[in-house]
N, C-alpha and C positions, 0 to 999 in steps of 0.2 A: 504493500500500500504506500500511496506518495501524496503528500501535499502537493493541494492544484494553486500557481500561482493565478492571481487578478489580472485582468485583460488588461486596468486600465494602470496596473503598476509603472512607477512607483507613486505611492500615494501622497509623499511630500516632497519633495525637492528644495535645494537651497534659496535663501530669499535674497536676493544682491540689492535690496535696500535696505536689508537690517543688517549692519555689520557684523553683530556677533552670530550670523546664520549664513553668512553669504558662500561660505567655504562647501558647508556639508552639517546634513540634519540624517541624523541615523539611529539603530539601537535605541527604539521606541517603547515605556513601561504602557503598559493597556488595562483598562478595567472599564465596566460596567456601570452605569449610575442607575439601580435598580428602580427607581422613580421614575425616573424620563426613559429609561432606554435608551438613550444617547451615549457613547462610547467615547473615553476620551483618551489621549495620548499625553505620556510627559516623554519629551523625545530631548536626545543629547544633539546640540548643538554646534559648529563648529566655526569662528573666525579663519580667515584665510592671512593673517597675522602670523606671521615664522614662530608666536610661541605656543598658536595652536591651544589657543584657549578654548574652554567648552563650557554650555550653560545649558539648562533644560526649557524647552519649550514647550508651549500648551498647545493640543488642538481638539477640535473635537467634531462628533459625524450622529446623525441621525439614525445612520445605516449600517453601519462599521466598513464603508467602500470608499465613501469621501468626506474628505476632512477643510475644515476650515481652523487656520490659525485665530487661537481667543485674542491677542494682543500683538503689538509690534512690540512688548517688550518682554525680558527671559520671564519664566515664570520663578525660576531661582539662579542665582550667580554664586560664582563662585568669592568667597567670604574677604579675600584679598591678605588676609593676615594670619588666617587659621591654619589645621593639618588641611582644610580643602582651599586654601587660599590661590592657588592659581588655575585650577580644572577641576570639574565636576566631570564623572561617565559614568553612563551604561547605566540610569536609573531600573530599579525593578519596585513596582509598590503593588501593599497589602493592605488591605480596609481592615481593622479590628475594631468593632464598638463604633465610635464617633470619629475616628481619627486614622488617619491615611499615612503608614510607613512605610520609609522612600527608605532603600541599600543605594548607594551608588561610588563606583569608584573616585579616589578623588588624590590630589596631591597637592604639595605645600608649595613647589617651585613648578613652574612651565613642563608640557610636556616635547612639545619642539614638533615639528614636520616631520615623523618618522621617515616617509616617501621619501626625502630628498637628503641625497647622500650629505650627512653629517651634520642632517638636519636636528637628530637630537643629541649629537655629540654635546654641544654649548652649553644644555641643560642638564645631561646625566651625573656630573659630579656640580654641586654647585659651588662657586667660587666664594662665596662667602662663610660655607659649612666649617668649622672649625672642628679636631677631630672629637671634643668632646661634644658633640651636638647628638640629639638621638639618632638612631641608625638611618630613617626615613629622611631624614633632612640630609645626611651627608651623602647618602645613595639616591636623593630623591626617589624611591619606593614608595609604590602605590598602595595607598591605605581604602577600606573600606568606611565610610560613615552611615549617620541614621539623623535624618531628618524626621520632624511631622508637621501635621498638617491636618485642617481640617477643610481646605477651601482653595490649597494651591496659591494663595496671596501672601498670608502671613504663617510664617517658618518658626520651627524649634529647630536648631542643631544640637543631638543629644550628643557628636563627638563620633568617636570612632568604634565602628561594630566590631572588628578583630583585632588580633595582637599586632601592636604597631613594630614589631621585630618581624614583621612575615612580608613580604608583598602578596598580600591577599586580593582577591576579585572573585567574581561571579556568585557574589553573598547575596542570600534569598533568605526571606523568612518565611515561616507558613503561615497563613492567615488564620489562624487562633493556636492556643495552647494544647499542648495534646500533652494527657497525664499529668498538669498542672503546671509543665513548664512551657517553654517561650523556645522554638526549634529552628536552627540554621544548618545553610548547609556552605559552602565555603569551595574557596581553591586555592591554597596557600603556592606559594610557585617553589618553594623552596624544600617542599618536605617528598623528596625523592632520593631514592639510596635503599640500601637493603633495611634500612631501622623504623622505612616506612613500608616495606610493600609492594613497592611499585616504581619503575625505570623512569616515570614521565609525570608530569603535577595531573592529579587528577583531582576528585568530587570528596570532599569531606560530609561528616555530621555532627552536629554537636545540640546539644540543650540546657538552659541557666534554668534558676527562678526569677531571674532580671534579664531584661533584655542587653544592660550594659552588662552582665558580668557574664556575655556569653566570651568575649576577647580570652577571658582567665580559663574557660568551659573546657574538659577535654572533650576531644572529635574522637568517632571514628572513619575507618574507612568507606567511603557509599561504594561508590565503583571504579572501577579502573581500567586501561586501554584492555580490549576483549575482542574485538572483532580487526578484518582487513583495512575498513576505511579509519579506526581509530589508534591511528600510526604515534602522536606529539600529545601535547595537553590536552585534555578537555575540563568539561565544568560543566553546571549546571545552569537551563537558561533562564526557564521561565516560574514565577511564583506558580506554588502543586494546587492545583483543582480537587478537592474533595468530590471523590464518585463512591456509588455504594462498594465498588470492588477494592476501590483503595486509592492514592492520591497519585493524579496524572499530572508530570510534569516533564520538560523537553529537557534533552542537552545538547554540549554540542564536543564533537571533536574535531582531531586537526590531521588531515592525511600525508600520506608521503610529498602528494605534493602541493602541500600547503593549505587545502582547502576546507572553509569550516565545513561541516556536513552537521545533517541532525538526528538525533535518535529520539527513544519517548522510555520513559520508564513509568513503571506501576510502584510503591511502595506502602507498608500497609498502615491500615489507618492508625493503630493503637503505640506500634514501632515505628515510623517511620526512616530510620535505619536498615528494616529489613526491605529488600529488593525482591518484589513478587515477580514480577515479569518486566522485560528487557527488549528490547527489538535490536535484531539482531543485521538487519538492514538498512539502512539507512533512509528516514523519509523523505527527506531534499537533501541537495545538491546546488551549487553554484552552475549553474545554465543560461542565467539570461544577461544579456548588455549590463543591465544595469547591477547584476552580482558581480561581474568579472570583470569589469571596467571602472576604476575606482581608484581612491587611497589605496584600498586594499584588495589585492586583485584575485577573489575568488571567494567569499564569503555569503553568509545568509546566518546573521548572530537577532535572536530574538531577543527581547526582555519581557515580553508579555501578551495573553492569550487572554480568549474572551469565547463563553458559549452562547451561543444569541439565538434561538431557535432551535435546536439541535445540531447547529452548525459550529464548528470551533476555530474562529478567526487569530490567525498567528502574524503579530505585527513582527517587523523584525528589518533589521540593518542590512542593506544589499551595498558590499564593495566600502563600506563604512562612507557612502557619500548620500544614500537617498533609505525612506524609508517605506518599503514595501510591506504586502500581503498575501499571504497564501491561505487556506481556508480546507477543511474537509469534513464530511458529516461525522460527528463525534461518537456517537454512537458504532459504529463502522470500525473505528480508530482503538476505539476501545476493543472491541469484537478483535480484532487483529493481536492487538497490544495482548490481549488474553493469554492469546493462543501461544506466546512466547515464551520460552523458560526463562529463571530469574539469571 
């Protein structure tokens, strides 16, 4: 089974009157406004600016097919002085109760124009780090944070959701507590070696009674490279759908030759730690112009899904420059997803 992309993709494209979007709008968080029906997007942002700053944008669709921008301005910036004081990425948010929690990668110095040879040499050591500085500021290493929100206008920054010693990303939360704690799942890049398991950074698990003392939380292992298309890292994409079989969520991995792919897994509802079922194929691929032609040449990175009729709407980053959709009857997806071993 495959994700069918939208005829009329990509569904946003960069905006060359707002500066801070003019470069690239990608890796799009999705959710549901159970009231209206209307589906909205908080999407990462890009300046075409050499330090390659990022900000999250708003939009929002009637239909989950087309979207209009809420503002010509970010919905959140990046803090200027804090651990996310120069980029914000790769938002993923989860409604719990009244209030709307954002993961999103983020750093304290520039990230730089990866594409363009030596483009982030400038920024990867920073010249003003001093060696007793923490490890994140001397390495500039990507930390994970936790924003809230009840309305996308006015922000809590609660600080940083993992251990600031890790370069952590692809941090999701689950949308409620399961056995009284608060569940993440993670991708630290560093904890590869035989003391973990595993040749390549792959999908962690872990759970607090606070959301801030999940950074202290020990993890275990979720999954790890198992199949031909998952050669390099992967991680986890998309925040987990509660279904009666157990909670459906996307990942993604990275193949020999270089290209994200996606898989889907089942995990169960009481553990979610434990791995029910796994696909073992891969359901998209980098195929169309606007995956393969990019920043990033050969990608389809989601950060969030939406079921809207029976149908399960998968927003998601094509070539890290536009942000597209792909869609399949969920029910179907699942019926497949079943059929897999863990």
């Amino acid at each position: 089974m495959k994700l069918q992309r939208f005829a009329g993709n990509p569904i946003l494209t960069p905006h060359p009157d707002h500066p801070w979007e003019d470069l690239a709008v990608f890796n799009p968080a999705a959710w549901m406004d159970d009231a209206t029906g209307e589906i909205w997007l908080l999407y990462r942002a890009a300046e075409s600016g050499p330090e390659y700053k990022c900000w999250f944008g708003l939009a929002r669709s009637r239909d989950g097919y087309h979207f209009e921008r809420v503002s010509e301005q970010p919905a959140l910036s990046p803090s200027g002085e804090g651990f996310d004081g120069a980029t914000i990425q790769d938002p993923r948010v989860v409604r719990i109760g009244e209030w709307y929690y954002v993961t999103y990668a983020c750093r304290h110095y520039p990230f730089g124009q990866f594409w363009v040879p030596g483009g982030r040499d400038r920024y990867a050591t920073p010249a003003e780090a001093a060696p007793e500085f923490p490890r994140y500021l001397r390495t500039n290493a990507t930390l994970t944070g936790l924003a809230m929100t009840k309305d996308f206008r006015h922000w809590i920054r609660a600080g940083w959701i993992t251990d600031p010693l890790l370069d952590d990303r692809d941090v999701i939360l689950f949308p409620e507590k399961i056995g009284g704690k608060f569940w993440l799942m993670h991708r630290p890049l560093e904890w590869v070696g035989p003391q973990y398991g595993t040749e390549h950074a792959c999908a962690w698990i872990k759970c607090a009674d606070d959301l801030m003392g999940l950074p202290a939380a020990p993890s275990r292992l979720l999954i790890k490279q198992r199949f031909p298309w998952e050669t390099y890292k992967l991680g986890i994409n998309t925040p987990p759908i509660r279904t009666p079989h157990g909670w459906f969520t996307l990942y993604h991995a990275v193949g020999a030759d270089k290209f994200y792919r996606l898989g889907a897994l089942l995990l169960d509802l009481d553990d979610p730690g434990k791995v029910l079922h796994r696909t073992p194929d891969w359901l998209m691929q980098p195929e169309a112009d606007y995956e393969i032609e990019g920043f990033y040449r050969g990608v389809c990175f989601p950060c969030g899904t939406v079921v809207k009729d029976g149908t399960l709407f998968v927003y998601y980053g094509g070539a890290d420059q536009y942000c597209a959709l792909a869609t399949c009857n969920f029910a179907d997806l699942l019926d497949h997803l079943r059929s897999c071993p863990p």
